[in-house]
N, C-alpha and C positions, 0 to 999 in steps of 0.2 A: 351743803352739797355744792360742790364746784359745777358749775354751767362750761359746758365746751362747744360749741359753734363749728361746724362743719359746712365750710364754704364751697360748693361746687361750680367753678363757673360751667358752663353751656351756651354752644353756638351747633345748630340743626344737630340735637342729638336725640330725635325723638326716640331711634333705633335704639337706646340704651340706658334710659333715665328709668324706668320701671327696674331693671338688669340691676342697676347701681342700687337704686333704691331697697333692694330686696338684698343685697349683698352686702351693701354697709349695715342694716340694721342686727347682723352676727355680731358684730365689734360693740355692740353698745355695752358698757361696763355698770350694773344698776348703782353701783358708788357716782358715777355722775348723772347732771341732768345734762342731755342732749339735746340738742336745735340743729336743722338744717338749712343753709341758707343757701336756697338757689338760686343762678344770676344766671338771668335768661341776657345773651350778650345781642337782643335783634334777632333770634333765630327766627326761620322762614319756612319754617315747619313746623310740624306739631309740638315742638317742646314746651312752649312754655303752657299750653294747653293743658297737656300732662303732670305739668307740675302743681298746676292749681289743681286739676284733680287729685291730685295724691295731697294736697294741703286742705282739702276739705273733708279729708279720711284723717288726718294724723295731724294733729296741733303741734307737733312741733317743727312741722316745716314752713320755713318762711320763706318769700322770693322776691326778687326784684328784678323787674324787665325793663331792659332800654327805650328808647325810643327808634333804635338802629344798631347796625352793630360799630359797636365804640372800640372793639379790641379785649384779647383778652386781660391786658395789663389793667385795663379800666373797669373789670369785670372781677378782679381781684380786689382792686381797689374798694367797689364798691363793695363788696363783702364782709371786708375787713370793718368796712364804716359803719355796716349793718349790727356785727359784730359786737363791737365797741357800743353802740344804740340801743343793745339789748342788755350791758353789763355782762357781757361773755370773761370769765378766769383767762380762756385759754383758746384759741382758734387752731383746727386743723384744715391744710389747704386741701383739697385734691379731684382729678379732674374724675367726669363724671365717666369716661371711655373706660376704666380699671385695669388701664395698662400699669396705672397704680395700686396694689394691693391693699384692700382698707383692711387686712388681715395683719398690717404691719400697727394699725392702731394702738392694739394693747402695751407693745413695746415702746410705741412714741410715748404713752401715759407712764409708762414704768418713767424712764427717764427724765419726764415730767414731773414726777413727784420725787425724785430727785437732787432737784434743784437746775436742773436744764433749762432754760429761755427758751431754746430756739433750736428742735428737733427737726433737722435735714433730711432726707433721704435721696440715694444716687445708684446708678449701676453699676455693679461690679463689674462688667465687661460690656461693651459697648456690642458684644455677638447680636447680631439678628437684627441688628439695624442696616441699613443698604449702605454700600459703600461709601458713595459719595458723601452722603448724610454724616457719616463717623468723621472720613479726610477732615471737610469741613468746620467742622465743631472743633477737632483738635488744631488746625488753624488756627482757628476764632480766641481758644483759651491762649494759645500763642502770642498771638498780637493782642490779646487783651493786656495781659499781664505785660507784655514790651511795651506800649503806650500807657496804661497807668500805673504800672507800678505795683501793682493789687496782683499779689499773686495766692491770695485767698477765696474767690474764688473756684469753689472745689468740680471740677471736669466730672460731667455729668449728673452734677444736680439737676434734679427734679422741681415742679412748684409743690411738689405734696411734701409738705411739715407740720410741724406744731410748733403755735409762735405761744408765748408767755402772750398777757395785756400790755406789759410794759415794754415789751417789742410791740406789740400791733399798733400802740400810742405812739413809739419811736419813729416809726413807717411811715404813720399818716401825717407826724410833723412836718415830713419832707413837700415839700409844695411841686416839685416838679410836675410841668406838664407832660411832658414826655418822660415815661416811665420808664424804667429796666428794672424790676423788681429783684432781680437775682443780685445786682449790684447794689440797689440799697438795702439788704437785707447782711448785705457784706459789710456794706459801710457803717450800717447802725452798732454793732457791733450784739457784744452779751455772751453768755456763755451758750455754747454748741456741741453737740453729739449728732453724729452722724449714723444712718442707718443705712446699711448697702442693701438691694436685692437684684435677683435676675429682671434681664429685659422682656416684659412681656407683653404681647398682642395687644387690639383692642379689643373688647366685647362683644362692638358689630358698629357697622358703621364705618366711615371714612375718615380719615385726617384730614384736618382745616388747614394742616401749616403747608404749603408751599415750599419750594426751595427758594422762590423767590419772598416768601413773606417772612423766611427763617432769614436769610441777608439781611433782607432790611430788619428785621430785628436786633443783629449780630453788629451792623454798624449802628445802631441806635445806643447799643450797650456802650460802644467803644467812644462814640460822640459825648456820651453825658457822666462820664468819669476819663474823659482824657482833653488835652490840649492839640487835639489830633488834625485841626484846621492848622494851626500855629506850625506842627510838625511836618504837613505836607507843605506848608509853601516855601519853607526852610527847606526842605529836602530840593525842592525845584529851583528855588535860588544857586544851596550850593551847585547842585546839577549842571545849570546852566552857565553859570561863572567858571566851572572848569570847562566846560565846551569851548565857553570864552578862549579862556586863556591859551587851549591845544590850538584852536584857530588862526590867533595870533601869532606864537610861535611859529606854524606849519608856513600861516599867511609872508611872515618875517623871513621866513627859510626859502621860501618858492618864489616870492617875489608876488604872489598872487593876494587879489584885493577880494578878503572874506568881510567886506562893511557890509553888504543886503542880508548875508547871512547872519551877520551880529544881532541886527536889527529883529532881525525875525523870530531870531531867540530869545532876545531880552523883551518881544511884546510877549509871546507865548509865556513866558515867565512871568511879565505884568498882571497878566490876563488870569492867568488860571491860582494866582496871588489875590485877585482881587473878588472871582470866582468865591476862593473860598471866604474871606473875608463877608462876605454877602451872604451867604449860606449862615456865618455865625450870628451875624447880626440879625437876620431872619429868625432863626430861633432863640434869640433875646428877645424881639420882638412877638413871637409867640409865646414867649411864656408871660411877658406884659401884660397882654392882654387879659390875662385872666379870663379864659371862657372856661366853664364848666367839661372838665374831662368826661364825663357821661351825662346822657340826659333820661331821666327815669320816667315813661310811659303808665305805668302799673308797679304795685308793690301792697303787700299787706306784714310787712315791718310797723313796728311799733313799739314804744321803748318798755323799759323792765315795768315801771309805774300801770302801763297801762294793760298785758300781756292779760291775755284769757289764759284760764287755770287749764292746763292741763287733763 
C-alpha cells in the first residue's frame, strides 16, 4: 500500500485546523495509507495546541513546530523533510485555510497513478481576487519570465500539488537558502499535469500575506533564478551614458559647461552599481554561512523503523 503525506503548513490558523481536519478526511482513498503532516510555522495562537490534540486522537498526524515563524517557504520545506523521514511514495501540499479544495485529491491520485511526478493545481480565472492583487501577479509573471527566461512558470499556480518522492528528493537537493519554491519546482523538472479550479474564500480566518510580504516574495522569486543585480546596473550604466552624451552635445551646441552635472551622474551611477553589487554579495554571503533555515522547538516525527502501528 502506497503511503501519501499530506503536508499542511500553518501560521495562527487556530480558526480552521479542526474545519480542515474534518474536511480532508472525505478525500481519504482506503487503497492508500495516509499521514498528516503539520508545520506549525511560530503560530501565536492556539494552533499548534490543536494540533497535538487532534494527534493524540488519530495516529496518523504528525507535526512539527518552529521555534518562530521561519516563513512559509520553510514550513514547506520542512514537511517535505518530514515526508521523506517517514518513507512517504508521494506528498500532497496544501494549505490548511481550503481556499484549496482537498476535493480535488482524488484526481491528483488518478494522474498519479498514471505515471505523473508532479500534479499542479491553478485558477482558471483570477475572478474574486482584489484588483490590485491580480494587476500585480500578472506583472510579476511578466518580469519573471523577461529576466529569466522561464516562461514555465504557470500564472496562478497554487502550492497545493502532488509531488512523486523522486521530486520531493529533487527539491531537497537544492540547498538554497532562500527559497522560492514555485521556481524550483519549475526548475527541477519531471513530468506535469495541471489541474485548474475556481478561486475560492477561506474557511475563516484571515490572510497572513500582505501586499507587502507578496513584493518581497515576488522579488525574491526574480532575485534567485535571474541575473537581475547585473541587469539593473547595466540598465543605469547605459542610462546614464546616454544622458552623458545628450549633455555634451547640447553642452557643445550652447557653449554651456554641464561638468557638475557629468559628475553627478556618473556618481549616482557608481553608487547605485555598487549598491547593488553589495546586495549580491550579501546574499552569497548568506547562503555561506549555512545557518539552519528553520529551527524545530517540538515535533513527534519519527522515521518509518520506528512509527507506532496505526
Amino acid at each position: 500500500m502506497k503511503k501519501i503525506s499530506i503536508v499542511v503548513p500553518c501560521y495562527n490558523e487556530e480558526a480552521v485546523v479542526n474545519l480542515f481536519y474534518i474536511e480532508i478526511q472525505k478525500y481519504f482513498d482506503p487503497k492508500y495509507k495516509f499521514q498528516l503532516v503539520f508545520v506549525d510555522d511560530g503560530s501565536k495562537d492556539r494552533t499548534l495546541e490543536i494540533i497535538q490534540s487532534l494527534s493524540e486522537n488519530d495516529k496518523r498526524i504528525r507535526y512539527v513546530s518552529f521555534s518562530r515563524n521561519f516563513g512559509k517557504e520553510a514550513a514547506m520545506l520542512a514537511g517535505l523533510e518530514a515526508a521523506k523521514k517517514t518513507n512517504s511514495d508521494a506528498v500532497i501540499m496544501i494549505d490548511a485555510d481550503l481556499q484549496d479544495p482537498p476535493s480535488l485529491i482524488p484526481e491528483m491520485l488518478t494522474y498519479y497513478e498514471q505515471g505523473y511526478k508532479h500534479i499542479y493545481t491553478k485558477h482558471k480565472t483570477r475572478k474574486g481576487e482584489p484588483f490590485l492583487k491580480t494587476f500585480f501577479a500578472m506583472l510579476f509573471y511578466k518580469i519573471y519570465a523577461l529576466l529569466t527566461g522561464n516562461r514555465n512558470l504557470a500564472r496562478g499556480a497554487r502550492d497545493f500539488c502532488l509531488l512523486d518522492a523522486t521530486v520531493v528528493d529533487a527539491f531537497l537537493a537544492v540547498k538554497d537558502y532562500r527559497r522560492f519554491t514555485k521556481g524550483i519546482f519549475t526548475w527541477v523538472g519531471f513530468e506535469k499535469k495541471c489541474i485548474e479550479f475556481d478561486y475560492q474564500h477561506r474557511a475563516a480566518g484571515k490572510t497572513k500575506w500582505s501586499f507587502r510580504k507578496l513584493f518581497r516574495y515576488a522579488l525574491l522569486g526574480i532575485r534567485q533564478f535571474s541575473n537581475l543585480y547585473l541587469v539593473l546596473s547595466g540598465i543605469f550604466t547605459v542610462f546614464g551614458s546616454l544622458i552623458l552624451i545628450v549633455e555634451i552635445v547640447i553642452g557643445f551646441i550652447n557653449g554651456f559647461n554641464w561638468l557638475a552635472l557629468r559628475i553627478e551622474v556618473l556618481c549616482l551611477i557608481v553608487i547605485l552599481s555598487v549598491y547593488f553589487m553589495m546586495r549580491l554579495l550579501y546574499e552569497i554571503r548568506e547562503q555561506g554561512l549555512n545557518r539552519p533555515i528553520y529551527i524545530t522547538k517540538e515535533s513527534n516525527i519519527v522515521g518509518e523503523d520506528n512509527e507506532e502501528t496505526d
